[in-house]
N, CA and C of each residue as an Amber inpcrd file, in Angstrom:
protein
   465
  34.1230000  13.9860000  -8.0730000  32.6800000  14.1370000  -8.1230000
  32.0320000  13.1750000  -7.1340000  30.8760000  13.8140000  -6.4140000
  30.4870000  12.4870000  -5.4650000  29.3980000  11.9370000  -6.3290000
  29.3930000  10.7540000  -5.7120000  28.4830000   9.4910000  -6.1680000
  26.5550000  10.2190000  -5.7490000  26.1500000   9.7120000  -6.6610000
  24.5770000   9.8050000  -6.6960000  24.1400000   8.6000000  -5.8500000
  23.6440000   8.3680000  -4.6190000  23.1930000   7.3080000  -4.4480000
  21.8940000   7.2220000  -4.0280000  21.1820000   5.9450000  -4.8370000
  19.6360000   5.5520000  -5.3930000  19.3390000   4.2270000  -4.4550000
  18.3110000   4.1540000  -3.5950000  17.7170000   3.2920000  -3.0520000
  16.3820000   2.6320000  -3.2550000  16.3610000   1.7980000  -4.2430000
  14.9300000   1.6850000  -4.6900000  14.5790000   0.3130000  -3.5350000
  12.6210000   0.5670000  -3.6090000  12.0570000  -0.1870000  -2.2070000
  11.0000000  -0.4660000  -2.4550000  10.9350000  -1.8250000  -2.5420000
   9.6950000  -2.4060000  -2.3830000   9.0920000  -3.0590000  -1.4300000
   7.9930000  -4.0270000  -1.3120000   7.7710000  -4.5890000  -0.4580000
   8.9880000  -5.8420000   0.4830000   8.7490000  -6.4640000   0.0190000
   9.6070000  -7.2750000  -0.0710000  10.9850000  -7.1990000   0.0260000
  11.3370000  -6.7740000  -0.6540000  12.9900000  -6.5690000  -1.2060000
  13.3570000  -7.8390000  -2.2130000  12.5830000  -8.3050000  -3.1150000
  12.6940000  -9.4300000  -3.5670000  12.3460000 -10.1030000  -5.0990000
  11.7000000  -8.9250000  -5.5310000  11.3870000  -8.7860000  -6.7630000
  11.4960000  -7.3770000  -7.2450000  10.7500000  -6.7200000  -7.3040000
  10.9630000  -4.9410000  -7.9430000  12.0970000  -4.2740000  -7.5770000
  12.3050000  -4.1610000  -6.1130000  13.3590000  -3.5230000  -6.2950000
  14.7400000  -3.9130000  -6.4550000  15.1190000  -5.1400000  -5.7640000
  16.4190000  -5.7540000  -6.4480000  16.7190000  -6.0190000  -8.0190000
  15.7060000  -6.1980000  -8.8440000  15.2710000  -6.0340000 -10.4880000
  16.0090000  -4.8280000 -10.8020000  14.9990000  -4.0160000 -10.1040000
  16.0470000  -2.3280000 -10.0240000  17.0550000  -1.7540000 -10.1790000
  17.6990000  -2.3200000  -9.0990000  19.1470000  -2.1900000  -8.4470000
  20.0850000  -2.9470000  -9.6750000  19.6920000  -4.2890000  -9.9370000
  20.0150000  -4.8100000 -10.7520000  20.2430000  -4.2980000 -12.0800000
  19.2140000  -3.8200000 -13.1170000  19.3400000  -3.0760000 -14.3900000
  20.0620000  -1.7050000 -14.1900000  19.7930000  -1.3320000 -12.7290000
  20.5420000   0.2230000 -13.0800000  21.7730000  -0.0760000 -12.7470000
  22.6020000  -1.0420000 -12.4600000  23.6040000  -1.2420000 -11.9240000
  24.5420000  -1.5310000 -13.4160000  23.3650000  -2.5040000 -13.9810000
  24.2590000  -2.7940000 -15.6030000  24.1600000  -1.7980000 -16.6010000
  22.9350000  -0.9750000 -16.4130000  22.6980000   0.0020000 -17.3400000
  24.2940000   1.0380000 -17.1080000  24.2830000   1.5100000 -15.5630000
  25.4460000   2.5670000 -15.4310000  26.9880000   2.1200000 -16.0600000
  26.9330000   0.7560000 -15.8470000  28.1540000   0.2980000 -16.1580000
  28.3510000   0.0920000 -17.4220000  27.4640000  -0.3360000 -18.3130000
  27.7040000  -0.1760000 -19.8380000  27.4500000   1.3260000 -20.0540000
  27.6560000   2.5330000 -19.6290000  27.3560000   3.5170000 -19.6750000
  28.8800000   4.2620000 -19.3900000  29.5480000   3.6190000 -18.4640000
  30.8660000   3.5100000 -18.1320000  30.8250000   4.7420000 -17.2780000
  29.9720000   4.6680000 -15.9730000  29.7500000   5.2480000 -15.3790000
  29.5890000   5.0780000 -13.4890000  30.3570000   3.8750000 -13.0700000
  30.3320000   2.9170000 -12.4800000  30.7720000   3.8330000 -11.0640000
  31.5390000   4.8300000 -11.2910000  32.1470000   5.7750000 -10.2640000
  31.3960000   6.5270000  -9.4250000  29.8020000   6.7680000 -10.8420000
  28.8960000   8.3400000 -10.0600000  28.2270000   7.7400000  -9.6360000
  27.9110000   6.3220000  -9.5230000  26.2980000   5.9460000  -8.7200000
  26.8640000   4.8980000  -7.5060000  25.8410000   4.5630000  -6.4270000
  26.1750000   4.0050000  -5.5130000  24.2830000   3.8930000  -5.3320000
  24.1120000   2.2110000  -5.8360000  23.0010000   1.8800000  -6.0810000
  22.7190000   0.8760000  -4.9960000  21.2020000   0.5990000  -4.2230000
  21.2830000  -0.6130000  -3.3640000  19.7340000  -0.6160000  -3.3320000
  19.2140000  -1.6030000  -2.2360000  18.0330000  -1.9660000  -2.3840000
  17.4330000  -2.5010000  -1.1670000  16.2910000  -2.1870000  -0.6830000
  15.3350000  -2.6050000   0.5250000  14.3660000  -2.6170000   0.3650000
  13.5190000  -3.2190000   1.5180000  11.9480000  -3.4550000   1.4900000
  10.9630000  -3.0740000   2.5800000  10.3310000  -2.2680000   2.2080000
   9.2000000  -2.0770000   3.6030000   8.9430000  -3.0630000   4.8400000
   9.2620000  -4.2320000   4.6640000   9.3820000  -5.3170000   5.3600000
  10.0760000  -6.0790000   5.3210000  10.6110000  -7.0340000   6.9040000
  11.8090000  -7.7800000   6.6880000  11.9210000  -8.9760000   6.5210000
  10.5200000  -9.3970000   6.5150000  10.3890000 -11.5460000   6.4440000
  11.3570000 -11.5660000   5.7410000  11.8490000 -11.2140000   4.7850000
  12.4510000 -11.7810000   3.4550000  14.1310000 -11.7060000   3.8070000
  14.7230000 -10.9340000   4.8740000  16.1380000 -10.7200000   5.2340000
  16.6110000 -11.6410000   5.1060000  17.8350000 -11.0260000   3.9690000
  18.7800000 -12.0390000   3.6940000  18.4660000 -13.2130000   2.7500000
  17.7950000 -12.9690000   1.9900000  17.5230000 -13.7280000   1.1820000
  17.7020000 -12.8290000  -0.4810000  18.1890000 -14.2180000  -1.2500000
  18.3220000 -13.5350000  -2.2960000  17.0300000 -13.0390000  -2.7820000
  17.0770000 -12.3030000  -4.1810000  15.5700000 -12.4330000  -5.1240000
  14.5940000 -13.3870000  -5.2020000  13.8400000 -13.2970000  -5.6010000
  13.0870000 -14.3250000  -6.1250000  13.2410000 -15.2920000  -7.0460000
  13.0320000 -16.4470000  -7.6300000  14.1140000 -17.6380000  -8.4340000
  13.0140000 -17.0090000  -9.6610000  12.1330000 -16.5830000  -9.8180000
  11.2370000 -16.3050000 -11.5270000  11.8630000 -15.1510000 -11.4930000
  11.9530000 -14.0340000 -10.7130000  12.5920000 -12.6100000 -11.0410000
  14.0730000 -12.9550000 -11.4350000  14.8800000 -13.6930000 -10.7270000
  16.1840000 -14.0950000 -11.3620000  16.3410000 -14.8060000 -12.3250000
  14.9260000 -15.4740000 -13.0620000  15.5160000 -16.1340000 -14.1140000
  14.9780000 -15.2410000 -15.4010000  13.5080000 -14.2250000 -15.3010000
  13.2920000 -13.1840000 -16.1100000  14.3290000 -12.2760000 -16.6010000
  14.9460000 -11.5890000 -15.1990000  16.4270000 -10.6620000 -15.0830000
  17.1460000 -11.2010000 -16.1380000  17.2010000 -13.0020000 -15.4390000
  18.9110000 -13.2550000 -16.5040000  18.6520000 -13.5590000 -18.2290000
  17.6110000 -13.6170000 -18.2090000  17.2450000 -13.7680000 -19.7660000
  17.7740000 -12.7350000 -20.6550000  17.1230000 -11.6000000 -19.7270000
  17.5120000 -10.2780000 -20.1660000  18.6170000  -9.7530000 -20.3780000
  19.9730000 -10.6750000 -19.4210000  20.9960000 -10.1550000 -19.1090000
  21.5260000  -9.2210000 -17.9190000  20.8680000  -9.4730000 -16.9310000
  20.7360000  -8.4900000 -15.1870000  20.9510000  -9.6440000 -14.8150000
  22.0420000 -10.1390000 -13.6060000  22.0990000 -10.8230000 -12.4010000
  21.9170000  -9.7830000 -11.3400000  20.9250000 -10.1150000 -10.6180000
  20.5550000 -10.2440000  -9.4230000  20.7770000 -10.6760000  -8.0790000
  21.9100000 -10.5700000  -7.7350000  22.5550000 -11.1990000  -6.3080000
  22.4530000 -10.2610000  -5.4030000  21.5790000  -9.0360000  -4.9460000
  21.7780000  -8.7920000  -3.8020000  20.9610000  -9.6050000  -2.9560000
  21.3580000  -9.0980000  -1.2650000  20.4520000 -10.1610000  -0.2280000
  19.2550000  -9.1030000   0.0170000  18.3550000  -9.2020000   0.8000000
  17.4070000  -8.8370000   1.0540000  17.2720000  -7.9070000   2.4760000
  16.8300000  -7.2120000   2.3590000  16.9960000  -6.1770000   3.7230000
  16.1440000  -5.4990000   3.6740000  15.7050000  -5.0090000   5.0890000
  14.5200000  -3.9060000   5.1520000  15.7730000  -2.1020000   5.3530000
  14.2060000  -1.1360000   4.9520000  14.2320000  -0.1020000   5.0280000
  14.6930000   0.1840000   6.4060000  16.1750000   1.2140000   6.6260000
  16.4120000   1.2920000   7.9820000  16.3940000   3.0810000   8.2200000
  15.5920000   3.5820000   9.2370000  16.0990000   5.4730000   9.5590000
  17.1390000   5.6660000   9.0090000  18.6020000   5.1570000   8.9960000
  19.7350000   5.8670000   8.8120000  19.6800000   5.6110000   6.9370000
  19.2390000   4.8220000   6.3380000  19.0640000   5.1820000   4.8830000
  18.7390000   6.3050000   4.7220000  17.6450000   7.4980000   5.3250000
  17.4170000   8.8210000   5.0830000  18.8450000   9.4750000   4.8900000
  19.3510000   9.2330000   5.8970000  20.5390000  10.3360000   5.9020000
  21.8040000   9.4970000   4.8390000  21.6690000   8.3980000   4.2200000
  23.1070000   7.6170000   3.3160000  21.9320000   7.9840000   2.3650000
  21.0450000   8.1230000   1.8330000  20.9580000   8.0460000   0.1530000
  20.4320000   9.5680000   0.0380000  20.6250000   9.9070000  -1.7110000
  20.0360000  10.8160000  -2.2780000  19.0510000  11.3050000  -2.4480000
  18.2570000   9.7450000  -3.0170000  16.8770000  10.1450000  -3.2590000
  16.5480000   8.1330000  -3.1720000  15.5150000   7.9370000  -2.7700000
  15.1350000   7.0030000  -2.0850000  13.4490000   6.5790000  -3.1110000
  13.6640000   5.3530000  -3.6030000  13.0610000   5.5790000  -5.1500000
  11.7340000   4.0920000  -4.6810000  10.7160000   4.2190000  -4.7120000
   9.1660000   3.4130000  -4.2430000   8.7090000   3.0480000  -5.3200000
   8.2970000   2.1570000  -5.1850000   7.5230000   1.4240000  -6.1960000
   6.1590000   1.9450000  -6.4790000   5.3310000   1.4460000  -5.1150000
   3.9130000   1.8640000  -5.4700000   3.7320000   2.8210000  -4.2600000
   2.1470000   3.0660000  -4.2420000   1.5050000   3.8240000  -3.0400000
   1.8780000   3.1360000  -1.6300000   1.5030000   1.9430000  -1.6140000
   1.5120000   1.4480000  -0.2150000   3.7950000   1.4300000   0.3460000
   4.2760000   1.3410000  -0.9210000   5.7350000   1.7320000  -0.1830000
   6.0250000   3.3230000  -0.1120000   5.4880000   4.0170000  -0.9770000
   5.8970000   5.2600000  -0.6760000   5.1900000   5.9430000   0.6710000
   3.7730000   5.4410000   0.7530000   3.0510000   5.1980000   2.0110000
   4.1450000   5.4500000   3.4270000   4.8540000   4.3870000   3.2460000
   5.5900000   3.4850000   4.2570000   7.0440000   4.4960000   4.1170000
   7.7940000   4.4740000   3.4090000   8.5580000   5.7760000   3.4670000
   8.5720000   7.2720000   4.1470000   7.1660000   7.6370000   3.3960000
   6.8990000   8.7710000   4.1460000   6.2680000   9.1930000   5.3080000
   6.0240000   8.2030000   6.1440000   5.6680000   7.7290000   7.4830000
   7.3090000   7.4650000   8.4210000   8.1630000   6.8930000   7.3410000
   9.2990000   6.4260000   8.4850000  10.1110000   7.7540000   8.2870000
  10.2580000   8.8470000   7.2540000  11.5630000   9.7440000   7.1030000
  11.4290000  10.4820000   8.5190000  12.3550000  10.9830000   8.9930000
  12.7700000  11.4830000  10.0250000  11.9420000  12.6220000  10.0810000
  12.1140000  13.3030000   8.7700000  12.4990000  14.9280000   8.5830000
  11.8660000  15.3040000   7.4720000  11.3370000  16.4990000   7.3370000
  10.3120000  16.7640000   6.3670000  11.3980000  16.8100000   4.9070000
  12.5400000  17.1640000   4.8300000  13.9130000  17.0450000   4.3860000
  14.3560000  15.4680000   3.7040000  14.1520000  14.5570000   4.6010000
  14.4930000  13.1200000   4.3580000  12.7970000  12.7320000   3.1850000
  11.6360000  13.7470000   3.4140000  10.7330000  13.1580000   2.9050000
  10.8580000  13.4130000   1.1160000  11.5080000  14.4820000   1.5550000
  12.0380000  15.3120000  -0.0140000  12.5630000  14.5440000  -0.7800000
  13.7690000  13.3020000  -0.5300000  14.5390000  12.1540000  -1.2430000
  13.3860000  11.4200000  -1.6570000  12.0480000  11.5220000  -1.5160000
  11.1290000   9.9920000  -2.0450000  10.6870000  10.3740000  -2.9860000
  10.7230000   9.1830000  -3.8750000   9.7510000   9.5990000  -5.3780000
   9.5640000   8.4130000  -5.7540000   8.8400000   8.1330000  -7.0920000
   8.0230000   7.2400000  -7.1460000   9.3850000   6.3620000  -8.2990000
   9.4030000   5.3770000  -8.7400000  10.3060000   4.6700000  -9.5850000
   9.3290000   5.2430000 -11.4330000   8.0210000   5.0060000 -11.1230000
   7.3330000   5.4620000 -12.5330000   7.9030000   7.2480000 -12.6500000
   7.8820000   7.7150000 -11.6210000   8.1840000   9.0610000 -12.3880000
   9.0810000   9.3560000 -13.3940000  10.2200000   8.3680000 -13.2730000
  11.2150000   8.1680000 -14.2390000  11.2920000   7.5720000 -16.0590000
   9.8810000   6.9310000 -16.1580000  10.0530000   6.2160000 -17.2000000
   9.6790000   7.3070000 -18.0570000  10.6800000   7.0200000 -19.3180000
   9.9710000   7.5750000 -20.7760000   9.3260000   7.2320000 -21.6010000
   8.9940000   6.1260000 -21.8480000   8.0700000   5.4780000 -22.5660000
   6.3120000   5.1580000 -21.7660000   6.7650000   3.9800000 -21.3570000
   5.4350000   3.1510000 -20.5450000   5.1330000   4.6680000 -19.7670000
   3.6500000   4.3690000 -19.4620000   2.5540000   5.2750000 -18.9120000
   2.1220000   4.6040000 -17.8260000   2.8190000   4.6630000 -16.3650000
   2.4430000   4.0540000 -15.1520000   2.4950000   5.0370000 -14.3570000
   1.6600000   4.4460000 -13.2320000   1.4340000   5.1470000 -11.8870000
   2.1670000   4.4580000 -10.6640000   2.8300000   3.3200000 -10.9700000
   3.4220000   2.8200000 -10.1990000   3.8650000   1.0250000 -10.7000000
   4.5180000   0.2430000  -9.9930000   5.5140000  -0.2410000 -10.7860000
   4.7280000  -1.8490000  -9.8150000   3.7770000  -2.7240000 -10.6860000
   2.9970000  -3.7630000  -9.6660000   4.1660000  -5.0280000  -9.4500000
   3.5420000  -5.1390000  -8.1140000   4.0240000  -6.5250000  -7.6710000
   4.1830000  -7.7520000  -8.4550000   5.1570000  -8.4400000  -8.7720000
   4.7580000  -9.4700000  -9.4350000   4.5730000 -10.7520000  -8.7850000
   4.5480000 -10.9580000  -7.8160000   4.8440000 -12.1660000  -6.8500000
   3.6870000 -13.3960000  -7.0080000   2.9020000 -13.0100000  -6.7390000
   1.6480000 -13.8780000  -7.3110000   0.8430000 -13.8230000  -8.3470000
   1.5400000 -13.5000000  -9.3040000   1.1600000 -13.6810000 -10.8250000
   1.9350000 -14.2410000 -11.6610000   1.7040000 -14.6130000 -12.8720000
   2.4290000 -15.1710000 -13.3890000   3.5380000 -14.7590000 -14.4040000
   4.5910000 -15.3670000 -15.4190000   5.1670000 -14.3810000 -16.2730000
   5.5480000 -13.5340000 -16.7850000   3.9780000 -13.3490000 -17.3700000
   3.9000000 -11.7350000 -18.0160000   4.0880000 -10.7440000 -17.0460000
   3.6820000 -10.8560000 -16.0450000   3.6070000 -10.1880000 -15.0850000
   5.1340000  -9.9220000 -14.4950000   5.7560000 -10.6110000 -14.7020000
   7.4230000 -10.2750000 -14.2400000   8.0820000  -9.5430000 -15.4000000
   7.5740000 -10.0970000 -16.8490000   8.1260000  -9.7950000 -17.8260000
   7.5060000  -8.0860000 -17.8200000   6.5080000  -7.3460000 -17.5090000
   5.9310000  -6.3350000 -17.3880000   6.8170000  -5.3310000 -16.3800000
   7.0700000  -5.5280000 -15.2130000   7.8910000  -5.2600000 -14.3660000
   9.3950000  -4.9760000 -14.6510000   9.8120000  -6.0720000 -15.9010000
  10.9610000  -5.6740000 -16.3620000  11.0270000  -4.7410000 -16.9980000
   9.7090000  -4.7140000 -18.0430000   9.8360000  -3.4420000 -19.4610000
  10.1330000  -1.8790000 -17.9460000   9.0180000  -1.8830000 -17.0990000
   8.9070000  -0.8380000 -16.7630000  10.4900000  -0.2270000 -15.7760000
  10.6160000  -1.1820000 -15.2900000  12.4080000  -0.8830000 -14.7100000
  13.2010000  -0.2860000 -15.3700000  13.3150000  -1.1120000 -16.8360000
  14.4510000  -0.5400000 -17.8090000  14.1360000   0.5860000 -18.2100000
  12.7730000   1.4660000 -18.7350000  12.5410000   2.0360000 -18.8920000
  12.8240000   3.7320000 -17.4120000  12.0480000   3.1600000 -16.6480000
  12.4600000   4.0210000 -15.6220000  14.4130000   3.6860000 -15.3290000
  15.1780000   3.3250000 -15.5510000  16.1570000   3.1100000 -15.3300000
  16.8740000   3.9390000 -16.4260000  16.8190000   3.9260000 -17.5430000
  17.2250000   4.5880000 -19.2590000  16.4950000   5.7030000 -18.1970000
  15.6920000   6.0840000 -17.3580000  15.6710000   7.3000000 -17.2980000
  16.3550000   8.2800000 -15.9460000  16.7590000   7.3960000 -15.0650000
  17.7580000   7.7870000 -14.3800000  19.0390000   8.2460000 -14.8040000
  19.5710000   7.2910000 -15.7030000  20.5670000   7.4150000 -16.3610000
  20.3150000   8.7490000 -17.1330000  19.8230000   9.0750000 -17.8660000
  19.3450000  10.0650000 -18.7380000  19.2510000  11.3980000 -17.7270000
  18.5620000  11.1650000 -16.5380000  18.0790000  12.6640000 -15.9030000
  19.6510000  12.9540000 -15.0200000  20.2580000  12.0510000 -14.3470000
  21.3920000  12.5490000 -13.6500000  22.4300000  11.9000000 -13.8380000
  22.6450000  12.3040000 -15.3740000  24.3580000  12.7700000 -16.1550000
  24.0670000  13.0950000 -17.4010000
């Protein structure tokens, strides 16, 4: 069977979507499902290359039980053609996505990360960077949630 592979993207690459990458990575694997997905993570922008997460998103994550070690990288053309479906946080990244896809085809892989959740009622998944706590802790509910729903929609 081939692998599903999910690219979630935020600004940054440094909070939302490595969070992301992160829960769906543990979610699939306590799911024992580690074979069908091929999960990773970028950012509309590259200041942040190569750098891990953020140190409040990694210490929210690990509370939870998510480590967070990927590095940081921007959105590159040839991601259109390596992932499935290519997963945005808010307006201004899906913005930025559907400006860079090649191909009206590559635009087809974008969707929003809220479309996924079953519970929480969002339009998109906020920044937490300059806010405080709650605000990371908010970001988490909505991940796991959209994440329980990846898992759920493709297998």
């Amino acid at each position: 069977m081939e692998k599903l592979k999910i690219l979630f993207v935020c600004m940054g690459n440094i909070c939302r979507s490595p969070a992301a990458e992160g829960i769906l990575r543990k979610k699939v694997h306590e799911a024992g499902l580690d074979g069908r997905f091929e999960i990773d993570s970028a950012g509309t922008y590259g200041y942040h290359e190569g750098e891990l997460p953020d140190p409040r998103m990694r210490m929210h994550a690990s509370a939870r039980g998510y480590a967070l070690t990927s590095r940081s990288r921007p959105v590159r053309v040839d991601d259109f053609s390596r992932f499935d479906w290519i997963v945005g946080m808010d307006d201004v990244n899906m913005s930025y996505l559907m400006d860079m896809a090649p191909d009206v085809y590559s635009q087809k892989k974008i969707c929003r990360m809220t479309d996924f959740c079953r519970i929480h009622r969002a339009d998109h998944v906020p920044d937490p960077y300059y806010g405080g706590a709650s605000g990371f802790t908010y970001v988490l509910d909505l991940l796991e949630d959209a994440c329980d729903g990846i898992v759920e929609k493709f297998t």
